[in-house]
C-alpha positions, 0 to 999 in steps of 0.5 A: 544482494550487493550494490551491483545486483541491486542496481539491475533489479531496479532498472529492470523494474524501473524500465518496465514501469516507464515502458509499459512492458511487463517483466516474466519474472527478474534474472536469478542474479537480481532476485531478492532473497529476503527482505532486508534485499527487497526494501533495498531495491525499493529505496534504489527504485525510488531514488532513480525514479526521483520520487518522493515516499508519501506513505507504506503500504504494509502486510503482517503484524511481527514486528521481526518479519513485516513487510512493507513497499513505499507509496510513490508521492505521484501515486496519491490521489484524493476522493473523487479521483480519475485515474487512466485505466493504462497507468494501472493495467491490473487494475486490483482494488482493496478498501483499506483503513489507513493512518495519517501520522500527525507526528515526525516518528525517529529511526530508533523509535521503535516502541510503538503501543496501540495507546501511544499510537492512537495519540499520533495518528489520525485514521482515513478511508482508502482505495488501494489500487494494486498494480505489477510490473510482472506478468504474473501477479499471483505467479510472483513471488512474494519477495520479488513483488515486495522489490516492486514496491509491494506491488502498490500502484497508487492510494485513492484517500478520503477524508480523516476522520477526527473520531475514528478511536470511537469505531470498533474497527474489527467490525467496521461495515463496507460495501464495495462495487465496480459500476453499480454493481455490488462485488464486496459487502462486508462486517470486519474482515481484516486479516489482522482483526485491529488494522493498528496491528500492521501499522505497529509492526512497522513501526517497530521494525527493526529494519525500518531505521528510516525517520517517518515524517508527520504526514506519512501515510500507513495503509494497513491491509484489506478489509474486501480482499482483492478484487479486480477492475475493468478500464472504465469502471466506477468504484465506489466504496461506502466506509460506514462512518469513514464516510464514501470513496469513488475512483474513475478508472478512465478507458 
């Protein structure tokens, strides 16, 4: 994509996002085609938005093909949280392990171990609400879901934990339910097994080239998969030893 195309896909996006209207899809002439385009549409999206990135969300453990979308600074709430049903109409849930960054993190650092990332990163329970700006989550393509900030809507974080390098996080246990209602009830289930994968792959991206500050937030993938609201659900998540999370999706 060159400056131009880019420039149109996050006006698009951008409009859609402030008007409320969904897109059916983005014109052939601003669609992504890899990546590297997706991230820049992001960057451009963000900057004409006149946000601030609090964190990434991120998807995939090879440090050559990870994928990630920026967390908006607006976007991130705290355990108990009320949230307006109509800001995030799809209204998707994920309860994610994610990682706190205690540490500035350079461009060029880019050699990133499970051991030296233990050392800089402090672990937190989260609700990731999954958002669209396109009629058709599932129908989107990927790369084009990427461009719109991986269809991230907003974090619900808990409390880090100071202990978390004593959890065997490829077992952790979680509950998750909409009203009172169970809808996951889960040991272990991420993707990745080691949540800490997804996060070192991003930090050893070579497209990353973009300095993290102490602060940034990595969420790192579902353990419950994803699962959907109603407007005026109650969701609360149980963490085992992370602790509970609850989100209001006010009607």
């Amino acid at each position: 994509m060159d400056q131009t195309q880019i420039d149109e896909a996050a006006r698009l996006l951008i409009a859609a996002r402030r008007e409320r209207q969904l897109l059916p899809a983005l014109p052939e002439a601003a669609q992504p085609q890899s990546f590297a385009d997706a991230a820049a549409v992001q960057d451009r999206t963000v900057a004409q938005l006149g946000e601030t990135i609090a964190g990434y969300k991120i998807a995939g453990t090879g440090s050559a093909s990870v994928m990630w979308g920026a967390v908006l600074g607006s976007r991130v709430f705290t355990s108990p949280a009320r949230v307006e049903a109509a800001l995030v109409p799809l209204l998707g849930v994920e309860v994610e392990i994610a990682f706190r960054l205690d540490r500035d993190v350079a461009a060029d650092d880019l050699d990133w171990t499970k051991a030296r990332f233990d050392e800089a990163a402090t672990a937190l329970p989260l609700l990731e609400i999954v958002d669209s700006r396109f009629t058709s989550y599932t129908g989107t393509p990927p790369l084009h879901r990427a461009g719109d900030l991986m269809s991230n809507g907003g974090i619900v974080c808990g409390a880090p934990l100071a202990d978390w390098r004593s959890i065997n996080l490829e077992k952790l246990a979680i509950t998750l339910s909409f009203s009172g209602q169970i809808v996951a009830d889960v040991v272990g289930g991420h993707a990745a097994g080691d949540p800490r994968l997804p996060a070192l792959a991003f930090l050893n991206a070579p497209l990353r080239a973009r300095t993290l500050p102490r602060g940034t937030i990595l969420t790192t993938g579902t353990y419950t998969g994803l699962l959907y609201a109603k407007p005026g659900d109650l969701v609360e998540a149980d963490v085992g030893p992370f602790g509970k999370l609850r989100l209001d999706f006010t009607a």
